[in-house]
C-alpha positions in Angstrom: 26.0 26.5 115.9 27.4 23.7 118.2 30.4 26.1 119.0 28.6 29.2 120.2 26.5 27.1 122.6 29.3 25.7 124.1 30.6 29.2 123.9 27.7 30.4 125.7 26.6 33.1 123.1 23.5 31.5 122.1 21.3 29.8 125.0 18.5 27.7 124.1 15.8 26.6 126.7 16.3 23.9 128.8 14.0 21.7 127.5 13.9 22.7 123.5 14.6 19.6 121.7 13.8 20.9 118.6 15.0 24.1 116.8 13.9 25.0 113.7 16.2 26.9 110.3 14.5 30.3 110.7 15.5 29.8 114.5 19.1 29.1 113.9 18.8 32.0 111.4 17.8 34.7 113.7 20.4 33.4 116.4 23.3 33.2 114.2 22.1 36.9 112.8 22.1 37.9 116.2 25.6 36.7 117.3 27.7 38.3 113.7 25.5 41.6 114.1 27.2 41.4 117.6 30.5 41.9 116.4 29.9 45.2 114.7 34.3 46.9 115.7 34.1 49.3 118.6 36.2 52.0 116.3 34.3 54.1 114.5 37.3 54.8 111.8 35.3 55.2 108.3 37.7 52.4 106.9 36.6 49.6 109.7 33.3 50.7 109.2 32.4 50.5 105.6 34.7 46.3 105.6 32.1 45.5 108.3 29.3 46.5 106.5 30.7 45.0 103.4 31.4 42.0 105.3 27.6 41.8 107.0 26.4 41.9 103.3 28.4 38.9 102.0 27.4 36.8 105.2 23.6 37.8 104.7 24.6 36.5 101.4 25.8 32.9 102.5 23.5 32.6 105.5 20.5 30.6 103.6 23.4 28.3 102.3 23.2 26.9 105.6 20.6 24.8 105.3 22.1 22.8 102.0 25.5 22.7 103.0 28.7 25.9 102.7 31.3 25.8 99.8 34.3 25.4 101.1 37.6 24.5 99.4 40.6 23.0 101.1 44.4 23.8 100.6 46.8 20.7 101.2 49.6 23.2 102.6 48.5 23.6 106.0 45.5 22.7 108.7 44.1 26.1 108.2 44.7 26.7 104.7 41.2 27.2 102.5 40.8 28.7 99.6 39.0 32.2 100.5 35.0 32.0 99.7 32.5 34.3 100.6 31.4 31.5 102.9 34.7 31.9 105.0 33.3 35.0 106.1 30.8 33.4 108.6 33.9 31.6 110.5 36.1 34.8 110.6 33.0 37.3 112.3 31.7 34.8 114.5 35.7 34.5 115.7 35.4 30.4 114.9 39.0 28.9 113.7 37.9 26.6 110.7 40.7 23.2 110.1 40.5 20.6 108.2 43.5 17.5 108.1 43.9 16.5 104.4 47.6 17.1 103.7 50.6 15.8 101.6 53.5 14.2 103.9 56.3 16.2 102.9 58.6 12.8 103.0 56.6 12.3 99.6 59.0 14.6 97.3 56.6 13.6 94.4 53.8 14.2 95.7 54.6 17.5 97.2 56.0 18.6 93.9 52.0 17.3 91.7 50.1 18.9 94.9 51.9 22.5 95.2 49.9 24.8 96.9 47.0 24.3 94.7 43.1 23.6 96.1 41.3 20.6 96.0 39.4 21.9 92.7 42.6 22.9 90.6 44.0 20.0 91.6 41.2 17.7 90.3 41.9 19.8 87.0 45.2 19.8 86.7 44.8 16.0 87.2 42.1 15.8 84.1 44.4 18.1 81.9 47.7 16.4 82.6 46.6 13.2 81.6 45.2 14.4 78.5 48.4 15.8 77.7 51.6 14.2 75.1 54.0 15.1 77.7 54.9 11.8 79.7 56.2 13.8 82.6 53.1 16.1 82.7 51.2 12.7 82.7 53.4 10.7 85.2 52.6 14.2 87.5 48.9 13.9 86.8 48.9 10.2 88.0 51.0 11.3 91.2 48.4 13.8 92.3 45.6 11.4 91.6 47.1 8.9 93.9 47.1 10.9 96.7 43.8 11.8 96.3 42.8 7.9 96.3 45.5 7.2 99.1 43.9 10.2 101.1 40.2 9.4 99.7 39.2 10.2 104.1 40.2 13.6 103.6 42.2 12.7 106.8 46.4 12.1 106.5 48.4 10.7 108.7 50.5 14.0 108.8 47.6 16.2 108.5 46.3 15.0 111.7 50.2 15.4 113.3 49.9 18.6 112.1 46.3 19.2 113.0 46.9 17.7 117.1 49.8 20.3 116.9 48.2 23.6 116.1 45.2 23.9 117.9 45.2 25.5 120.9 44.4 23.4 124.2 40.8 23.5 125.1 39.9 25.7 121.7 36.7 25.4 119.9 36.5 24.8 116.7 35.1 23.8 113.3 36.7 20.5 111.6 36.2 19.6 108.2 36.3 16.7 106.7 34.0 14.5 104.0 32.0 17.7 103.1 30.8 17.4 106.9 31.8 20.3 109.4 32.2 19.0 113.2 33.0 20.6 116.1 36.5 20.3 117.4 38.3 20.4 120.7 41.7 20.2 122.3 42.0 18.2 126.0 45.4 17.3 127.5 47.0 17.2 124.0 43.6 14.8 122.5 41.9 16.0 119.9 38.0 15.0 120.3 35.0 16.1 118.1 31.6 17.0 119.3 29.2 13.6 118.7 25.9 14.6 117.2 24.6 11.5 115.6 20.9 10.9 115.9 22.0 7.4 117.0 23.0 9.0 120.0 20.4 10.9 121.1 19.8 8.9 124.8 23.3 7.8 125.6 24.4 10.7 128.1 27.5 9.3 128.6 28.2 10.2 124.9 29.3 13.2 123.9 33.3 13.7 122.5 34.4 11.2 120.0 38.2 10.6 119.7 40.3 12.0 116.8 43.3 10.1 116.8 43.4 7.9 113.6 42.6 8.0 110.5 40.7 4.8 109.4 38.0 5.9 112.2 39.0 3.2 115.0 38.1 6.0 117.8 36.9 6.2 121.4 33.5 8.0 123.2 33.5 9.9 126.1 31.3 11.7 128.1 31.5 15.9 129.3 34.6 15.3 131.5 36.9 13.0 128.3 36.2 10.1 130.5 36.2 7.0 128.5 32.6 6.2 127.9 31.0 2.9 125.7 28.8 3.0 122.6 25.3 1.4 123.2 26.8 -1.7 121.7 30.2 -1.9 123.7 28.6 -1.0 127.4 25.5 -1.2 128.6 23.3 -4.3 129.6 24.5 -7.5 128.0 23.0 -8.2 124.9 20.0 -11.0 125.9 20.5 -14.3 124.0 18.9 -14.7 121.0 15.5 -17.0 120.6 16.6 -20.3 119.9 13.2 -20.6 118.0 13.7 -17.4 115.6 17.2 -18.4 114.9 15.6 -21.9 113.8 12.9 -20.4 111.8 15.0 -18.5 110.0 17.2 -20.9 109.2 14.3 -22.4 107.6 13.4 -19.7 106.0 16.7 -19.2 103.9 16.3 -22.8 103.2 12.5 -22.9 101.3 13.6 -20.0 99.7 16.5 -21.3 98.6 14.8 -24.0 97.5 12.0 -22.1 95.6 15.0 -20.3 93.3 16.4 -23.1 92.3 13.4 -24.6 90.9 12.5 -21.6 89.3 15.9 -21.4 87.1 14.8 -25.4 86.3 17.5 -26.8 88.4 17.2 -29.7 90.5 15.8 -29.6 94.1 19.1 -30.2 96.8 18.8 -33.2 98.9 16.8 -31.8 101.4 18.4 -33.5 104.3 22.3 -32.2 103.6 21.3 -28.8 103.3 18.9 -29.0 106.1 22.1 -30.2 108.1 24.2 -27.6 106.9 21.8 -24.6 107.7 21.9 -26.1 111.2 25.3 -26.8 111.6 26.3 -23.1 110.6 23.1 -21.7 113.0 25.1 -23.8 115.5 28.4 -22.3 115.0 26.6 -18.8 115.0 25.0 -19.6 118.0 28.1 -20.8 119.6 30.1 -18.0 118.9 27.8 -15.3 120.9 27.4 -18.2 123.9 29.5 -20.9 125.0 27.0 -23.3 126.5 25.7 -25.8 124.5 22.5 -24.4 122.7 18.9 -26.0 123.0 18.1 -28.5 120.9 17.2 -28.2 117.5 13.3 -28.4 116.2 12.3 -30.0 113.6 11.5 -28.3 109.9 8.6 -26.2 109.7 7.3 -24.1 107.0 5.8 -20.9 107.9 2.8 -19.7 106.6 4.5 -16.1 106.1 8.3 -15.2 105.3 9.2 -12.6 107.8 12.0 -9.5 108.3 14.5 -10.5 110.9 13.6 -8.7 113.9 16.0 -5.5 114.2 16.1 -3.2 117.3 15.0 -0.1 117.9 17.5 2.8 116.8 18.0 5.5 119.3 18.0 8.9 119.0 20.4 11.9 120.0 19.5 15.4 121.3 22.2 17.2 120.2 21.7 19.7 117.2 23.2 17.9 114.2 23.0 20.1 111.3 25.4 18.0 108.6 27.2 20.6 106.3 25.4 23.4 108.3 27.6 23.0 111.5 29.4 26.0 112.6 
């Protein structure tokens, strides 16, 4: 859905924040009835009607997630579902990065062209086999799958920064998750659309350039932006006196365990010390002026959660497995 907006074939109103499924329904019907073919050939016809059936079909999938099935041959290569069907009327190029290095003769050789599920049997049935060459196969292919276990290869994303098309839209799939994808001055960046977003403007493209997810934000224009923990207002210093109480908080409960499982009580003083020294270190770490001095050991009446933040929100349709 992210890709036809930024296509401009569906517009929302400025200020919906909200859209519901029977809304996303109605304009994703809308946009494949839209490509009905120009020729009026009998043959064209009657495919595009069989086509609008199958969609109609898959549509309701959409709000649990499509079935798709990857290929390890090429960035484009899925095994064809009715739920391809969607991506090829609605004109969206659908990639995904999860291949085998072909400097890995083995591996090459135990993946073939097979999918993702015959793989994952042919993995269970050659190690159930007698033959030690079927089974030293089996154990190849399942060590790519756990040396790939991102669904993202080195070579796959080579390959993937190398076929699409500068400033293209597409569809990315990886981890069961479909994100939008784009192409800028040879970068490949996908659409962010994490809730955890939702006020930071200057968030929008995510960098795709590794594989262990070490990436970079930026905003509308790819210029380098910060996540709300990287830019922003400095973080204020933390209060000396909730450190201090929760210091001795770990301590009595500490304390109470250990004389529940009948052990003896610690020497209250060393630990005491060492819960301060370490709160000290801590402290020293985020600040390098001398901290406050410490207060003396009070027992509160009440154990408490340490205080968490506020998590922000992102207005940007994020619709998981539903993406298109």
């Amino acid at each position: 859905m992210n890709v036809l907006l930024l296509r401009w074939k569906v517009k929302l109103p400025p200020q919906k924040e909200v859209i519901t499924a029977e809304e996303l329904m109605a304009h994703l019907g809308d946009c494949i009835l839209a490509t009905q073919p120009r020729e009026t050939s009998e043959g064209l016809q009657l495919n595009f009607q069989q086509n609008i059936s199958d969609t109609m079909t898959v549509l309701p999938k959409l709000s649990t997630g499509l079935d798709v099935n990857v290929r390890f041959t090429g960035v484009s290569d899925f095994e064809y579902t009715p739920e391809c069907i969607v991506f090829d009327l609605l004109n969206i190029p659908l990639y995904h990065g999860w291949l085998v290095d072909p400097q890995s003769p083995e591996m090459v050789q135990a993946v073939g062209k097979l999918s993702y599920n015959q793989l994952v049997e042919k993995i269970i049935t050659c190690k159930q086999a007698t033959d030690s060459s079927l089974v030293s196969e089996g154990l190849v292919a399942e060590q790519f799958l756990e040396a790939t276990a991102s669904q993202l290869s080195y070579h796959g994303l080579c390959e993937l920064t190398a076929a699409a098309p500068e400033g293209q839209l597409g569809v990315f799939f990886r981890n069961n998750h479909f994100s939008t994808i784009t192409k800028h001055k040879g970068h490949l960046y996908l659409l962010v659309t994490d809730q955890g977003f939702l006020r930071e403007e200057g968030v929008v493209w995510e960098s795709l350039h590794t594989v262990d997810g070490d990436s970079c934000f930026c905003d509308t224009d790819f210029h380098l932006s910060h996540a709300p923990a990287q830019g922003g207002d400095p973080a204020a210093p933390p209060d000396p006196q909730l450190q201090q109480r929760q210091v001795d908080q770990d301590y009595m409960v500490a304390l109470s365990l250990q004389q529940q499982q009948g052990q003896e009580p610690p020497s209250v003083l060393s630990d005491l010390e060492l819960a301060r020294q370490l709160q000290q270190e801590e402290y020293q770490q985020h600040h390098p002026h001398p901290p406050p001095p410490q207060q003396q050991l009070q027992v509160p009446g009440q154990v408490g959660g340490r205080p968490t933040g506020e998590r922000r929100q992102r207005q940007r349709l994020d619709l998981d497995c539903t993406l298109l």
